[in-house]
C-alpha positions, 0 to 999 in steps of 0.5 A: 838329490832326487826329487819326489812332488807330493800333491794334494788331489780334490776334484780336478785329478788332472790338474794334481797330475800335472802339478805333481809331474812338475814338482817331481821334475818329470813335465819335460820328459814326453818328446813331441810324437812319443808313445807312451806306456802307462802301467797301472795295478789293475790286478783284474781281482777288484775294482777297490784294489786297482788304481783308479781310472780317474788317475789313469785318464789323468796320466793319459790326459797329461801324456796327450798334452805334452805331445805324446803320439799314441798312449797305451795302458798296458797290463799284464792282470793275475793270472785269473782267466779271459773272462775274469780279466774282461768281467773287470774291465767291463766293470771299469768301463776301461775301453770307452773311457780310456777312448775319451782320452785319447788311449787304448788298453792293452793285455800284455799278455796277448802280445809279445814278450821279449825273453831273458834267460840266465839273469841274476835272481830271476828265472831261468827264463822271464818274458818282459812285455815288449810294450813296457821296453820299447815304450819311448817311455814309460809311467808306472802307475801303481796304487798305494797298499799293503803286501804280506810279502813285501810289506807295501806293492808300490812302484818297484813291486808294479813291474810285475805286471809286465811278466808272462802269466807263467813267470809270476809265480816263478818269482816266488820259487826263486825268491820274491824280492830278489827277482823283483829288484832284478826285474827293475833293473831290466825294466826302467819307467820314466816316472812314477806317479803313487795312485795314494788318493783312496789306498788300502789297508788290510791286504792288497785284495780285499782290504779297506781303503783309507783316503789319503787325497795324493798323487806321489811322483818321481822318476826314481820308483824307490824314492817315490814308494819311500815316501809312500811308506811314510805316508802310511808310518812306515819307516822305508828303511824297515821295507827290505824291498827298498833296501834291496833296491837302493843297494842293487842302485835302482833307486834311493830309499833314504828320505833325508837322501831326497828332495821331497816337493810339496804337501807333508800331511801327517802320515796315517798308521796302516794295518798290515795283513798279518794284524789283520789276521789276527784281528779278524780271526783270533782263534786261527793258528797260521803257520806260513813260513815262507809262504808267498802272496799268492797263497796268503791272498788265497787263504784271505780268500777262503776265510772269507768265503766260509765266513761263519761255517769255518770249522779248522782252527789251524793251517799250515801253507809256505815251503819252510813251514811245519805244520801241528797235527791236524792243520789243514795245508794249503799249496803245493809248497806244502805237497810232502805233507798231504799223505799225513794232513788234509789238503788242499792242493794247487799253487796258489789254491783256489779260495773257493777250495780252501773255504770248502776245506776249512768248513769241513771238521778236521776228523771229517777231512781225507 
């Protein structure tokens, strides 16, 4: 069966790291002299909804100590601009900590892709870091939180990063879940580890973090983000991601199918961007078939922005969506609507646009 190490995580993030490593069965997998990889979500949107940099030594410190010859973090961020992505890894002190450790980060974006072109479920052509297929291996180091795509971004969902800027929003025109299952067929981590010690709740930008205290590791990515999901009270079987996955054979979703090693804390029922949006601004009407997370992220964005000032009370965005007279629309998805509704174009549109817009009076908007 395949194994799954949970660990409880109090002070010492180094020592869960390794303990978790050895439950999972993975403290054997670093040769001597290797060069490691390590993948964490840093999106470059905000410190609360990365993985932490206390996990991220930890791997690098456990990576060291086994043997390992070099170790880069490698990251490929939304695609928000140099200065952002320096900005963000100002703000976590990225380079000289990771230097502490022994590391080096790296934006994959400023190195080489290898192509792929004329994959099942993907792009015509997708550019795969060069780093995260050549490493001599792998550790995908997501954090625990919630998607309004696809319900949860945990291990398998990670390896998005490893795209070229351009290739992301690819993914959402083809179909996002199958693109992913297909890219994780391409790119296969060694391990896994869940940053699940402080995750979030809400939505995957700006939600609200719940500590849980765990470190979830496994060389499978779906059966480690299986157990996640049930940390969180979500049955993994209602995930279509992980279903999607386990039947294309990159892993296995089914609890009672895994060796689960270590600590069971009671799971703790999580908010999902949908709930969150109704909570936060029950007045709004939201049409958003078939929009991706780019453009809900956006509009979460904007809501925010405009805060008291919001003036619609009704928005359309996603490419099967219909909206009501009167709605604002959002996104390019949405283009064959602009001539009849007010707008706001880009794909994804900014927050700031979308706040602007969603302050001004629909009678008042072009």
């Amino acid at each position: 069966m395949t194994r799954v190490g949970v660990v409880s995580v109090d002070d010492d993030t180094t020592e869960a790291m390794g303990l978790a490593m050895q439950r999972a069965g993975c403290d054997k997998s670093i040769a001597p002299g290797a060069r490691v990889v390590v993948k964490p979500n840093w999106n470059a949107c905000g410190i609360p909804g990365s993985t932490s940099m206390a996990v991220v030594e930890a791997a690098c410190r456990w990576a060291h100590d086994c043997g390992a010859r070099e170790v880069i973090v490698g990251e490929g961020p939304v695609p928000v601009g140099a200065e952002r992505v320096a900005a963000f890894l100002k703000e976590l002190d990225a380079v000289d900590r990771l230097k502490a450790v022994g590391a080096r980060f790296v934006c994959f974006d400023d190195h080489e892709h290898v192509l792929f072109r004329d994959q099942a479920d993907l792009p015509p052509e997708v550019g795969v870091a060069r780093l995260a297929l050549e490493a001599d291996l792998l550790i995908n180091l997501p954090l625990l939180k919630v998607h309004s795509c696809c319900m949860v971004t945990l291990a398998v969902k990670n390896l998005k990063g490893c795209l070229r800027p351009q290739d992301k929003m690819a993914f959402h025109r083809v179909g996002l879940l199958p693109a992913i299952v297909a890219l994780n067929r391409i790119v296969r981590p060694h391990i896994n580890v869940i940053d699940a010690v402080d995750a979030m709740q809400g939505d995957h930008n700006r939600g609200d973090l719940v500590h849980l205290g765990l470190l979830i590791a496994s060389a499978d990515p779906v059966a480690a983000d299986a157990v996640a999901c049930g940390q969180i009270g979500l049955p993994p079987t209602d995930v279509p991601l992980l279903r999607m996955a386990t039947k294309a054979g990159v892993g296995e979703h089914r609890l009672d199918k895994l060796d689960i090693v270590g600590e069971r804390p009671a799971p703790q029922r999580f908010e999902f961007p949908h709930e969150r949006l109704h909570r936060l601004y029950p007045d709004l009407e939201i049409h958003d078939e078939a929009a991706c997370s780019a453009c809900s992220a956006a509009l979460m964005d904007g809501l925010y922005i405009a805060g008291g000032g919001r003036k619609v009370r009704c928005v359309a965005m996603g490419k099967q969506a219909v909206p009501p007279p009167g709605a604002l629309v959002l996104g390019q998805c949405q283009r064959d609507n602009w001539s009849t509704h007010p707008h706001v174009p880009g794909c994804p549109p900014s927050g700031h646009a979308i706040a602007k817009a969603l302050c001004t009076p629909p009678d008042e908007a072009d």
